[in-house]
C-alpha positions in Angstrom: 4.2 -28.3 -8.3 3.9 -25.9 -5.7 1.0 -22.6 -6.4 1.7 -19.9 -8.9 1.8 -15.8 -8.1 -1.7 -15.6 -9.5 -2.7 -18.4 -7.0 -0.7 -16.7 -4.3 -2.6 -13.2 -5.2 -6.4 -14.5 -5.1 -5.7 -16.2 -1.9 -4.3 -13.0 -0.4 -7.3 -11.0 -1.7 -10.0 -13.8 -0.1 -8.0 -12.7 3.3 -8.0 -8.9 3.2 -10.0 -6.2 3.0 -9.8 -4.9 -0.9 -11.4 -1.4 -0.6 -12.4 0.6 -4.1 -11.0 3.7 -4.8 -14.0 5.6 -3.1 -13.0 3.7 -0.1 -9.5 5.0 0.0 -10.1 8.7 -0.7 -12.9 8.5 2.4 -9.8 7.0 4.4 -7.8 9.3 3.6 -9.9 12.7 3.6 -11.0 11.0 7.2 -6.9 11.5 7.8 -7.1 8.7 10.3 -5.3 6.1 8.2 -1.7 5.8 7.0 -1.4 4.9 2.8 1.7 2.6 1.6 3.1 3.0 -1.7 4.9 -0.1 -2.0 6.3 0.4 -6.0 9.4 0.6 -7.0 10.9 3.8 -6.6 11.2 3.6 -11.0 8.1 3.0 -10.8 6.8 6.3 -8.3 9.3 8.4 -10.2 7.4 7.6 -14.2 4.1 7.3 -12.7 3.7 9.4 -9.6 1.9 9.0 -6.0 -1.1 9.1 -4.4 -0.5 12.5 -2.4 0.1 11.7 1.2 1.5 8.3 1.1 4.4 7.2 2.4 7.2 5.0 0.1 7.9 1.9 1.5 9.5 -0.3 -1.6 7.9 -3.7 -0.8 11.3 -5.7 -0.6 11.4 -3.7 2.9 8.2 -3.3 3.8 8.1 -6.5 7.0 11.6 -5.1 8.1 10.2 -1.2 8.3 6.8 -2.4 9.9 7.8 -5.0 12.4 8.0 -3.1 15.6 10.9 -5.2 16.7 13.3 -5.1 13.9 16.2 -2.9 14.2 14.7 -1.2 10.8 11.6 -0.2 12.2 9.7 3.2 10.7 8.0 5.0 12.6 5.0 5.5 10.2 4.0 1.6 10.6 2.2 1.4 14.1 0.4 -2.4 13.9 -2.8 -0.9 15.7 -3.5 2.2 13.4 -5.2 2.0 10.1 -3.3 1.0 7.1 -3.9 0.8 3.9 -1.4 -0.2 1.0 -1.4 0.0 -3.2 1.0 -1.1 -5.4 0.7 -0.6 -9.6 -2.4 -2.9 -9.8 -3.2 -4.2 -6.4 -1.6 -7.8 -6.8 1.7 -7.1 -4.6 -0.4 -4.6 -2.0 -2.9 -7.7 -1.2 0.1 -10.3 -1.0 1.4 -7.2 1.6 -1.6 -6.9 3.3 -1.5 -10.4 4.3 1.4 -10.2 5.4 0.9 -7.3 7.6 -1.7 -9.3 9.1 0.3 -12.0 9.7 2.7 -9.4 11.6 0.1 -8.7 13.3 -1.3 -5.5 12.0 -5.3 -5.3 12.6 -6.4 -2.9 10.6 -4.9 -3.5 7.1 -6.4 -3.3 3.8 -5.6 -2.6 0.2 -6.7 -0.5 -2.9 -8.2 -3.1 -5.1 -6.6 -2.4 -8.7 -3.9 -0.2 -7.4 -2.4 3.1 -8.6 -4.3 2.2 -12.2 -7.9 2.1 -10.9 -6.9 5.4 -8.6 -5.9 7.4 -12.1 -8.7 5.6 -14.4 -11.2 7.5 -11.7 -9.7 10.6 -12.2 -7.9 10.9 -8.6 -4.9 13.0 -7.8 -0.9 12.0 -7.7 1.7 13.9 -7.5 5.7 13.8 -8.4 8.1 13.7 -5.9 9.4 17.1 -7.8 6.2 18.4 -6.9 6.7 17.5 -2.9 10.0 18.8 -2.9 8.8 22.2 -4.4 11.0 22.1 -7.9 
């Protein structure tokens, strides 16, 4: 029997950086790093954002940041900093890893996700909020 998600998930986090929610807001008030939502676009439209980052579902997320797919963003640069979250952190560190194995070199993860970044009282926003309705 081959490993289960939650096996899959601890060895992803014992190979990435998990950073804490302090972590991430000194990233990002640094603005020398590049956040990726990587929810469900249900899921950012009930529960909102972290202000600044950039939706990248994560069933496209190795297609947009592979610099040599024909689907690559241009907000995914392998050599800047990069820093993903998900609901709770479990799909951002298997995404980090993957990044990694892409080659990115400096990828990490909020630790607890999008809940631990509410719990402590940091911003989100709606995307009716970013589009001014």
């Amino acid at each position: 029997m081959g490993n289960s998600v939650t096996d899959m998930v601890a060895h992803a986090r014992a190979q990435v950086r998990n950073l804490s929610v302090t972590e991430v807001a000194q990233a990002l008030e640094s603005g020398t790093v590049t956040l990726i939502d990587l929810r469900e676009p249900g899921e950012v439209e009930r529960d909102g954002s972290v202000p600044g980052s950039v939706h990248a579902p994560r069933g496209m997320l190795e297609f947009w940041a592979d610099p040599a797919s024909p689907y690559h963003r241009p907000e995914f640069d392998p050599a800047a900093t990069t820093i993903l979250y998900c609901a709770s952190g479990g799909r951002s560190a298997l995404a980090a890893l993957s990044l990694q194995d892409l080659g990115y070199t400096d990828v990490a993860h909020l630790d607890g996700g999008l809940k631990v970044w509410k719990e402590h009282g940091r911003p989100v926003t709606f995307q009716a909020e970013e589009n001014g309705r």
